[in-house]
C-alpha positions in Angstrom: 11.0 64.5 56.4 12.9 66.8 54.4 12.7 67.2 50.5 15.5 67.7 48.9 15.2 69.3 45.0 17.9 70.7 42.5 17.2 74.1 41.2 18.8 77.1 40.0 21.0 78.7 42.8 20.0 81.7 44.2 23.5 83.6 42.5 24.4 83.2 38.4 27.0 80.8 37.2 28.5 81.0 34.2 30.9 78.7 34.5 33.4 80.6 36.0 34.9 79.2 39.5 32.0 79.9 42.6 34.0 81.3 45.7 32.5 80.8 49.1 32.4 84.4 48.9 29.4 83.8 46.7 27.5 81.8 48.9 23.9 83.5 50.3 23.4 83.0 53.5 22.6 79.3 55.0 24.4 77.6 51.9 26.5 75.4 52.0 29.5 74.0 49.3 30.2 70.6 49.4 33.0 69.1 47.2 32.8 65.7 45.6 34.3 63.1 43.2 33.7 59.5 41.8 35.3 57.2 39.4 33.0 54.7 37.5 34.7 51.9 34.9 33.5 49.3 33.2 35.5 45.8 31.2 34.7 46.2 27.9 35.4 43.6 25.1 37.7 44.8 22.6 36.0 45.9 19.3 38.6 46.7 16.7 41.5 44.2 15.5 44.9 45.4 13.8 47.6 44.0 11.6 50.5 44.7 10.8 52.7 43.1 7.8 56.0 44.0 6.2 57.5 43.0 2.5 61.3 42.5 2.8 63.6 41.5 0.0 67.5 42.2 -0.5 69.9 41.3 -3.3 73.1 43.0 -4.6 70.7 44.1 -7.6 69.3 47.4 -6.0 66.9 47.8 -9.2 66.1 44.6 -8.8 65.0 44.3 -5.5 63.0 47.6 -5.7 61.1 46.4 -9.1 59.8 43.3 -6.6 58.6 45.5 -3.6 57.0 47.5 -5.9 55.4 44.7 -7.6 54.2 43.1 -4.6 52.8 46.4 -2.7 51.1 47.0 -5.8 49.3 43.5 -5.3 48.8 44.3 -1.2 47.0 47.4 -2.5 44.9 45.8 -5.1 43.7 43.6 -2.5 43.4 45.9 0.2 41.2 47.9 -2.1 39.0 45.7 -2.8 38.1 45.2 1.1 35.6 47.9 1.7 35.2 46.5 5.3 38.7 47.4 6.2 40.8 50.4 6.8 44.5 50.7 5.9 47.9 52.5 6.0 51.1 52.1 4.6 54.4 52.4 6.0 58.6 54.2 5.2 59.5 53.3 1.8 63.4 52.1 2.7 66.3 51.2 1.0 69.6 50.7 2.3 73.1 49.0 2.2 72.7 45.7 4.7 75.6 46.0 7.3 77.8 42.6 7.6 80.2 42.2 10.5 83.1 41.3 8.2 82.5 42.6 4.9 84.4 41.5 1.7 85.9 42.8 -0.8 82.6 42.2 -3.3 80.5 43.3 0.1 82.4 46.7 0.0 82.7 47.0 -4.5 79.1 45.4 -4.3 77.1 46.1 -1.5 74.2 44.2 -0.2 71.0 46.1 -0.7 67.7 45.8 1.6 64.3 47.2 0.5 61.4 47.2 2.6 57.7 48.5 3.1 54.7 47.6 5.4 51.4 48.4 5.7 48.9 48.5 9.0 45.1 47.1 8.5 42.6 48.0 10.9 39.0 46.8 10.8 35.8 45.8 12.9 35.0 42.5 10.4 37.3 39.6 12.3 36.5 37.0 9.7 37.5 39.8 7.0 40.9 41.2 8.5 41.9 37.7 9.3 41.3 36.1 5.8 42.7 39.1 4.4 45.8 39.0 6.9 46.3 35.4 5.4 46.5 36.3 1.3 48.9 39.0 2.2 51.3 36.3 4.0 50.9 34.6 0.9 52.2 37.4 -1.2 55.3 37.4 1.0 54.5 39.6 3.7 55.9 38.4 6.8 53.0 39.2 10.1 54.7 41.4 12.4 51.5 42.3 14.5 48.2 41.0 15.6 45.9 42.5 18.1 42.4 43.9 19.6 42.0 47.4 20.7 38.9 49.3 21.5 37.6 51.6 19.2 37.2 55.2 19.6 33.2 55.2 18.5 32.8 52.2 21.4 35.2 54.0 23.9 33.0 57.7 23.3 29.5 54.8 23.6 30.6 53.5 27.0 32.2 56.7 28.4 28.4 58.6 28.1 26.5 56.0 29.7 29.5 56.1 32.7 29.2 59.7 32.6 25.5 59.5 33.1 25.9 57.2 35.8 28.8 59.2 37.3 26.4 62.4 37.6 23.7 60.7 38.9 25.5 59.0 42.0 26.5 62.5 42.6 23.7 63.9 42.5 21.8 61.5 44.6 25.2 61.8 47.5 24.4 65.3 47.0 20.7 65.2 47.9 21.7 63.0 50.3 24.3 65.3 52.3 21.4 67.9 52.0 18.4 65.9 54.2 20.9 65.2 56.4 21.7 69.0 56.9 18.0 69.4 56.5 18.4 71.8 53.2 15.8 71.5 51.5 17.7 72.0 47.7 21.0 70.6 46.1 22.6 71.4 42.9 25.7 70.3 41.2 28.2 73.0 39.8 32.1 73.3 38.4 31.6 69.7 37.4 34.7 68.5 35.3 35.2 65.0 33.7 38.4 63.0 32.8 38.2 59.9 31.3 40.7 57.4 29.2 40.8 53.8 28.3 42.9 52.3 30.2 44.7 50.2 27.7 47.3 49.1 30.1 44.8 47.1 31.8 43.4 45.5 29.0 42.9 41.2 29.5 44.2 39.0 27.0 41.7 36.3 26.3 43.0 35.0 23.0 46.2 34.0 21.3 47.8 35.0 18.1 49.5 32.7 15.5 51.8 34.4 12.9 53.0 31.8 10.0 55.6 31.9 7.7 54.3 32.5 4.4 54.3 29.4 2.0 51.8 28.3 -0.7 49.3 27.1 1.5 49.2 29.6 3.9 46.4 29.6 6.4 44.6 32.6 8.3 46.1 34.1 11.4 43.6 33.7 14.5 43.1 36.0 16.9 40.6 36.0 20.1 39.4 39.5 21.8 40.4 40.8 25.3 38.8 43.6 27.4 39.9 46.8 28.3 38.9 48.9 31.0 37.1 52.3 30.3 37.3 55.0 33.1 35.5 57.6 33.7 36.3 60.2 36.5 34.1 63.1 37.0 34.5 66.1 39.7 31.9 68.5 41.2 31.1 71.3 43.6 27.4 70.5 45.0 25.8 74.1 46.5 23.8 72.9 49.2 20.9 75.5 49.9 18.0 75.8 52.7 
């Protein structure tokens, strides 16, 4: 039976491309691919909230957003657990099909501002989700994503198990040739979550705020990480 063994080919590479020009004699190049992919379950959820108030008092109606987002902040602030963003400042004339003379003299002002949460801590986000509906905020948002630290986790270990397949179909193309070495070269990797696939496994409840507003709930899907990883195996005797 033959043995087939990786070691270092009998010409340098650098990383530059290998031409079959290269090959020595009785070598052979041998191109190959493979895709590995595994569900995972999602890891990160997000929220996203918005603070809307209008009145013909512009000053008004700026002094209470303020006053509210400084509350959101306090709060958020004191959540070490979670991330947070917040979102356009805006205020603006509110548009009526058939305005009037005291619409026109007197306009209608809007003012709004959000603010995005991300976090790992469910229980947290969700609680938290649920004071800020209290303060006013209306939920405009609720879902699970995969993380980038779980996403880079999952995409090594396919990586490892995408270079070892090839490696083992490249020893394998090798004894069947009866070379006696096989080594893996030009390999190149691309690799995404594939958050259109992701599967829904949960539902999300968004409540109008009142005074005894309860917690959102949310459930996790799973998305599908991908991994695709190309190779040129020099098969030697």
């Amino acid at each position: 039976n033959n043995t087939v063994r990786f070691k270092p080919p009998s010409f340098l590479f650098c990383g530059t491309a290998v031409s079959l020009g290269e090959l020595q004699p009785g070598q052979l190049m041998l191109n190959l691919n493979i895709t590995e992919q595994r569900e995972v379950e999602q890891d990160s959820l997000n929220a996203s909230l918005e603070f809307v108030v209008q009145g013909r008092d512009r000053s008004e109606i700026q002094n209470e957003l303020n006053t509210t987002m400084k509350k959101v902040l306090a709060l958020l602030d004191a959540e070490e657990e979670l991330s947070y963003q917040t979102s356009q400042y805006q205020v603006y004339i509110v548009e009526t099909a058939k305005p009037n003379r005291t619409d026109i003299t007197n306009p209608v002002w809007r003012a709004r501002q959000g603010v995005s949460l991300n976090g790992k801590n469910t229980v947290t986000l969700l609680e938290t989700t649920g004071q800020l509906q209290s303060l006013g905020l209306t939920l405009s948002s609720l879902y699970y994503d995969l993380s980038s630290a779980r996403y880079e986790e999952v995409s090594a270990e396919l990586l490892q198990a995408a270079l070892a397949k090839l490696q083992s179909r490249s020893e394998s193309v090798a004894q069947a040739l009866g070379k006696a070495y096989a080594e893996l070269v030009e390999v190149s990797m691309d690799g995404s979550p594939n958050f259109g696939g992701f599967r829904e496994r949960g539902a999300v409840f968004a409540m109008e705020a009142d005074s005894s507003m309860s917690s959102p709930v949310a459930d996790p899907g799973e998305t599908t990480v991908s991994v695709s990883v190309s190779a040129r195996a020099v098969i030697s005797p």
